[in-house]
MMTF fields as JSON, N, C-alpha, C and O atoms, coordinates in Angstrom:
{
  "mmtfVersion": "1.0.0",
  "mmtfProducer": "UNKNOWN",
  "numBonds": 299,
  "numAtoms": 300,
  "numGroups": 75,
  "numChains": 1,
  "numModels": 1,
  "chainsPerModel": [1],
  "groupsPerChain": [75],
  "chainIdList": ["A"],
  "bondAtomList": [4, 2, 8, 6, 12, 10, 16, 14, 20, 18, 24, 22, 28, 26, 32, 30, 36, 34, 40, 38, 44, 42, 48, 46, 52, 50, 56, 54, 60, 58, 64, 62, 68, 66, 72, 70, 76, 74, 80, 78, 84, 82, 88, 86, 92, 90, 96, 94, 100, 98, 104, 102, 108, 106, 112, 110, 116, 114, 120, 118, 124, 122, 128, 126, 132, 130, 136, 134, 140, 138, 144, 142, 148, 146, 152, 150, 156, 154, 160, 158, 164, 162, 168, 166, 172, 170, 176, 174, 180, 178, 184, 182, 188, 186, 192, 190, 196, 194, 200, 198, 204, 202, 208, 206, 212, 210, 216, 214, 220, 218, 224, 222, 228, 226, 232, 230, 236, 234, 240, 238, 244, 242, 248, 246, 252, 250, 256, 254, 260, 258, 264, 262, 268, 266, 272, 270, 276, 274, 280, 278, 284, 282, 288, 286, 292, 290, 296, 294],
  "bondOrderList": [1, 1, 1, 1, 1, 1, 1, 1, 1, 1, 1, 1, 1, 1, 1, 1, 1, 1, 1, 1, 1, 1, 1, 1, 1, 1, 1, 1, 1, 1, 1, 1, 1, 1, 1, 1, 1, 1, 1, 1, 1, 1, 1, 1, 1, 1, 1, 1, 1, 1, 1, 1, 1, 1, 1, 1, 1, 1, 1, 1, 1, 1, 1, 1, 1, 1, 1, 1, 1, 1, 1, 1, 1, 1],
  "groupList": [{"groupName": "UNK", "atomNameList": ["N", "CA", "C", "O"], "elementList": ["N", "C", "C", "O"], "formalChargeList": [0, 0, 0, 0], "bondAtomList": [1, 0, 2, 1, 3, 2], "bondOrderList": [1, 1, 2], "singleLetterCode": "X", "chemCompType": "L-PEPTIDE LINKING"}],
  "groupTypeList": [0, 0, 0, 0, 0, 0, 0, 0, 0, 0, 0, 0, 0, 0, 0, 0, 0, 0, 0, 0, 0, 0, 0, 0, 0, 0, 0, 0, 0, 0, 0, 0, 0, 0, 0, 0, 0, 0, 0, 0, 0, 0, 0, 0, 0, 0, 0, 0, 0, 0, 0, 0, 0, 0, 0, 0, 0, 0, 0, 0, 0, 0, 0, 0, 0, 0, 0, 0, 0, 0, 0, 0, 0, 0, 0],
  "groupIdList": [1, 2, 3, 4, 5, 6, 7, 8, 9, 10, 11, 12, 13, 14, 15, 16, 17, 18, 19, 20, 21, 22, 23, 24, 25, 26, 27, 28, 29, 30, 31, 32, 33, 34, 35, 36, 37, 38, 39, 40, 41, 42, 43, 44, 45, 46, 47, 48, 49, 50, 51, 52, 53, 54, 55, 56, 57, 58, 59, 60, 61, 62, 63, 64, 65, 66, 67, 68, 69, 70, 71, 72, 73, 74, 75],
  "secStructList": [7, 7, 1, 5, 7, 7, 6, 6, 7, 3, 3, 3, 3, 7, 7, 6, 6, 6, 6, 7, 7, 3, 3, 3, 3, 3, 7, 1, 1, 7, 7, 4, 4, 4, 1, 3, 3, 7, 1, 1, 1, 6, 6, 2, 2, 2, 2, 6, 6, 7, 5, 6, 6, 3, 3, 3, 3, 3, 3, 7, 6, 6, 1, 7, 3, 3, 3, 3, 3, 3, 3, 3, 3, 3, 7],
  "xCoordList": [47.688, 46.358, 45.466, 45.645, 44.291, 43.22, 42.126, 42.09, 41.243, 40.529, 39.036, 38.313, 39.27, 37.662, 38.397, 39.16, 38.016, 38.129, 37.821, 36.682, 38.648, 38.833, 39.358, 39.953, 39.529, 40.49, 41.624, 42.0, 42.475, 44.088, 43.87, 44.968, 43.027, 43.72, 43.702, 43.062, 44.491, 45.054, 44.117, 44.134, 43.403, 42.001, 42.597, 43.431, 42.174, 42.613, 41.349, 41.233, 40.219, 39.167, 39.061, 39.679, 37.676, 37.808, 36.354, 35.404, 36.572, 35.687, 34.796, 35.156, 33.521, 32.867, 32.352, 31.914, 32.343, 31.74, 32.768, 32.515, 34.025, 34.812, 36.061, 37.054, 35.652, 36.711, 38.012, 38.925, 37.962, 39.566, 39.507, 38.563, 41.175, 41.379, 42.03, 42.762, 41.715, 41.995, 42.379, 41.728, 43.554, 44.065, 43.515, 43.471, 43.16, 42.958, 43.102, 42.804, 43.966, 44.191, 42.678, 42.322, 42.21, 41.184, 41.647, 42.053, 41.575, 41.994, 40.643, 39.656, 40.529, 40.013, 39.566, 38.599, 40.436, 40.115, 41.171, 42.165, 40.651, 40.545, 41.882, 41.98, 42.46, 43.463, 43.652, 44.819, 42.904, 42.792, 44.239, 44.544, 44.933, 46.022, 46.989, 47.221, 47.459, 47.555, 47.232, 47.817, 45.712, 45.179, 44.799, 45.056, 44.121, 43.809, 42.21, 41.911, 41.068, 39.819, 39.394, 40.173, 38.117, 37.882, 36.898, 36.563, 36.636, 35.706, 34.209, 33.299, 34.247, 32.596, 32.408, 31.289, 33.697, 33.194, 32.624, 32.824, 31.764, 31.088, 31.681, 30.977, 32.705, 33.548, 33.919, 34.008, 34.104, 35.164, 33.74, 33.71, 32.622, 31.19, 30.859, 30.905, 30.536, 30.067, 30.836, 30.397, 32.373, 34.0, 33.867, 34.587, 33.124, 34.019, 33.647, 32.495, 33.828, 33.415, 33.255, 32.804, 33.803, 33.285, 35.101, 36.226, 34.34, 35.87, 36.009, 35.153, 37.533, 37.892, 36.6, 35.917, 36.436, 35.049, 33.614, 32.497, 34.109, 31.921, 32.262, 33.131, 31.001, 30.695, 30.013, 28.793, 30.593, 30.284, 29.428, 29.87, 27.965, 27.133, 27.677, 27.39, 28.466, 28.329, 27.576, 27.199, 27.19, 25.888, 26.846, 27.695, 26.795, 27.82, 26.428, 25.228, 27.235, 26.545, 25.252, 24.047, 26.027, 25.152, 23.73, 23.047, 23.725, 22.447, 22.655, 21.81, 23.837, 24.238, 24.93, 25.446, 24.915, 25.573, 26.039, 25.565, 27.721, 28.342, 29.014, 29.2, 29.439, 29.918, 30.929, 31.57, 31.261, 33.678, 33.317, 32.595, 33.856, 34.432, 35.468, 36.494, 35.616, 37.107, 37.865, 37.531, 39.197, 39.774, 40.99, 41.272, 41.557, 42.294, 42.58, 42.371, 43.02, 42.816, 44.459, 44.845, 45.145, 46.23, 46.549, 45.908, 47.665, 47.892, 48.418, 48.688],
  "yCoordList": [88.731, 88.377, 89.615, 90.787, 88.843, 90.554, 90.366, 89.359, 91.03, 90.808, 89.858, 88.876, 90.878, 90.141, 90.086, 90.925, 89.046, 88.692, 89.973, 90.438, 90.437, 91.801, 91.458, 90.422, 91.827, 92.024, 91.963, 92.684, 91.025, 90.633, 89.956, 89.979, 89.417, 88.383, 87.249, 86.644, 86.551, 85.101, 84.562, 84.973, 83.98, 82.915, 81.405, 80.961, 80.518, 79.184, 78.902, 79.278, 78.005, 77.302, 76.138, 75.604, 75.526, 74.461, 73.419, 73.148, 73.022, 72.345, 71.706, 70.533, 71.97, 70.624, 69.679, 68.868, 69.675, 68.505, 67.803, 66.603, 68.153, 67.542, 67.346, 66.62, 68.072, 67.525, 67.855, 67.289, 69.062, 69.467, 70.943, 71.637, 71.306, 72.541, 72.923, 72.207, 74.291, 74.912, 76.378, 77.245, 76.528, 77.982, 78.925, 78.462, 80.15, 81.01, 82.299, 82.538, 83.58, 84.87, 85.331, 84.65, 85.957, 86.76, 88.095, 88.996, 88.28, 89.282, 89.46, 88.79, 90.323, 90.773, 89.956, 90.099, 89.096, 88.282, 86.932, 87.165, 85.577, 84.248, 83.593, 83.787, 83.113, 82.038, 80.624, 80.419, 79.723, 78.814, 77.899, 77.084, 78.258, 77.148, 78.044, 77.381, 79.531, 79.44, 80.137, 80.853, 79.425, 79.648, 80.877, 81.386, 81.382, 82.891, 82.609, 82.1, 83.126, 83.103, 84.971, 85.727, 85.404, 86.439, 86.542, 85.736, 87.881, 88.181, 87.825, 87.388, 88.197, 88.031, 86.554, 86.267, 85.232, 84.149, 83.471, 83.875, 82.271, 82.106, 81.435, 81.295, 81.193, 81.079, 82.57, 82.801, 83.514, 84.964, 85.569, 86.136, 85.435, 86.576, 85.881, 86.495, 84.627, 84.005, 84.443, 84.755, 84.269, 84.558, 86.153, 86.458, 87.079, 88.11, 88.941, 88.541, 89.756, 90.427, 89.308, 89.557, 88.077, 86.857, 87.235, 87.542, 86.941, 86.211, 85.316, 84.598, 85.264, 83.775, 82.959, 83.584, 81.63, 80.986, 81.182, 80.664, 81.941, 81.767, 81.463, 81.822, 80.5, 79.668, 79.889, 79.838, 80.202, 80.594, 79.416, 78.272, 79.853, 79.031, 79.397, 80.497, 78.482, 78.721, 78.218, 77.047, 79.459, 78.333, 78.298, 79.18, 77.391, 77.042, 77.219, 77.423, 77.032, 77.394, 75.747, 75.671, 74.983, 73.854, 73.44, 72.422, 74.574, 74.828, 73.906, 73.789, 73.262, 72.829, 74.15, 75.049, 74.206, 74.551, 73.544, 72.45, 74.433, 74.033, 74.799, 76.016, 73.733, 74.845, 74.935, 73.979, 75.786, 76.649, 77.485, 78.481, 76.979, 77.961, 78.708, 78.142, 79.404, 80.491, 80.199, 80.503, 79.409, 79.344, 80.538, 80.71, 81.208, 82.045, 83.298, 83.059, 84.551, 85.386, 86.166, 86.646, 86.163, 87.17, 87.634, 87.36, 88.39, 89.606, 88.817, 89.396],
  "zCoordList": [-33.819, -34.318, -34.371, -34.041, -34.98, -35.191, -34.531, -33.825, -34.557, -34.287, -34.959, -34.793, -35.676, -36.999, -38.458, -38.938, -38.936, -40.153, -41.153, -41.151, -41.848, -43.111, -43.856, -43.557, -44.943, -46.27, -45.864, -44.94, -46.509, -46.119, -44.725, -44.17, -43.985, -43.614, -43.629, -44.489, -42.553, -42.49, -41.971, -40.811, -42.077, -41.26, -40.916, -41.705, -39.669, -40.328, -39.398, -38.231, -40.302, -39.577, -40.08, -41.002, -38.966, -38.961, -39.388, -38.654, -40.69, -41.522, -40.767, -40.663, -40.022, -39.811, -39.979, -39.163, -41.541, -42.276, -42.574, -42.682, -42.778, -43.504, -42.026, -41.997, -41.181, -40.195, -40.052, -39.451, -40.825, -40.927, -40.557, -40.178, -40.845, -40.976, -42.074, -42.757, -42.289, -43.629, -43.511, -42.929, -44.162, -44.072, -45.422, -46.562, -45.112, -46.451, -45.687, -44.517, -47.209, -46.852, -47.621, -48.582, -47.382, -47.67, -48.292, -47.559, -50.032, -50.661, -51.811, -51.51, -53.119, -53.49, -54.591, -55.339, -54.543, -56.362, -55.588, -54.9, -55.915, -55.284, -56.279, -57.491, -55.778, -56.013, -55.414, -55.078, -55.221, -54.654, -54.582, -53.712, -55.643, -55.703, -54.241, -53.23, -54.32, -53.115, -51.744, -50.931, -51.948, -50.73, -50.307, -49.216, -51.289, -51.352, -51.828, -52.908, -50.606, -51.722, -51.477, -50.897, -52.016, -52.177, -50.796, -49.928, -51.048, -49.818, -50.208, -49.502, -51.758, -52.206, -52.664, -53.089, -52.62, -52.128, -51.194, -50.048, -51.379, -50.576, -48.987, -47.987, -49.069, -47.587, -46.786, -45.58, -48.028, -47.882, -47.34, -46.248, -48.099, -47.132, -45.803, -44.737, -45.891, -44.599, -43.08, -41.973, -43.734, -42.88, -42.408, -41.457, -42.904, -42.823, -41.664, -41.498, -40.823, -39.753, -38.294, -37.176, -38.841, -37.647, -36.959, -37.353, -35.725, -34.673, -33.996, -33.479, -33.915, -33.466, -32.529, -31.717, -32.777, -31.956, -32.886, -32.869, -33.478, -33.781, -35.266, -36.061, -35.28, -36.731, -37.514, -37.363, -38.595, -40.283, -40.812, -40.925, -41.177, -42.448, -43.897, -44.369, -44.619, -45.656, -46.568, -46.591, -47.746, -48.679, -49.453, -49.575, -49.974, -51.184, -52.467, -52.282, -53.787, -54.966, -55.037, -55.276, -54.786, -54.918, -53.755, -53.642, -53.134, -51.882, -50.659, -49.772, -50.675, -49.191, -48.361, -49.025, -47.067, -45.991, -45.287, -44.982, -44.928, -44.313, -43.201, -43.196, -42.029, -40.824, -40.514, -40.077, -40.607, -40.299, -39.098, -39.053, -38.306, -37.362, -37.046, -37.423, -36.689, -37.079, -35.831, -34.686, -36.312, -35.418, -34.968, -33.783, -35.919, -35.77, -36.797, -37.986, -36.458, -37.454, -37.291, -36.226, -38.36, -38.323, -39.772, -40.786, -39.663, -40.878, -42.072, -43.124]
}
């Protein structure tokens, strides 16, 4: 594992609105089908420099926030 969330990695947090968990690699340009978003998306900026335990506001485009907490970070 890593430490803080960077470019290329593996994140898996945990939705609190929606109650789940969700895996994404963090790369340069977003692929959602698999599971790839960008850094300058709005999950990928909120996510980035955070570590495991502390919780990400994301604004999404539609002016809600939502809260992810980072559950784990690897390569």
């Amino acid at each position: 594992t890593t430490e803080f969330v960077r470019i290329g990695s593996k994140v898996k947090l945990y939705d609190m609105d929606f109650e789940e968990e969700v895996e994404y690699k963090i790369l340069g340009k977003s692929d959602l089908e698999n599971g790839i978003i960008s850094d300058l998306s709005p999950v990928g900026s909120a996510i980035m420099n955070k570590k495991v335990g502390d919780i990400a506001e994301v604004h999404t485009p539609s002016g809600k926030v939502i809260k992810m907490q980072i559950l784990e970070i690897s390569k």
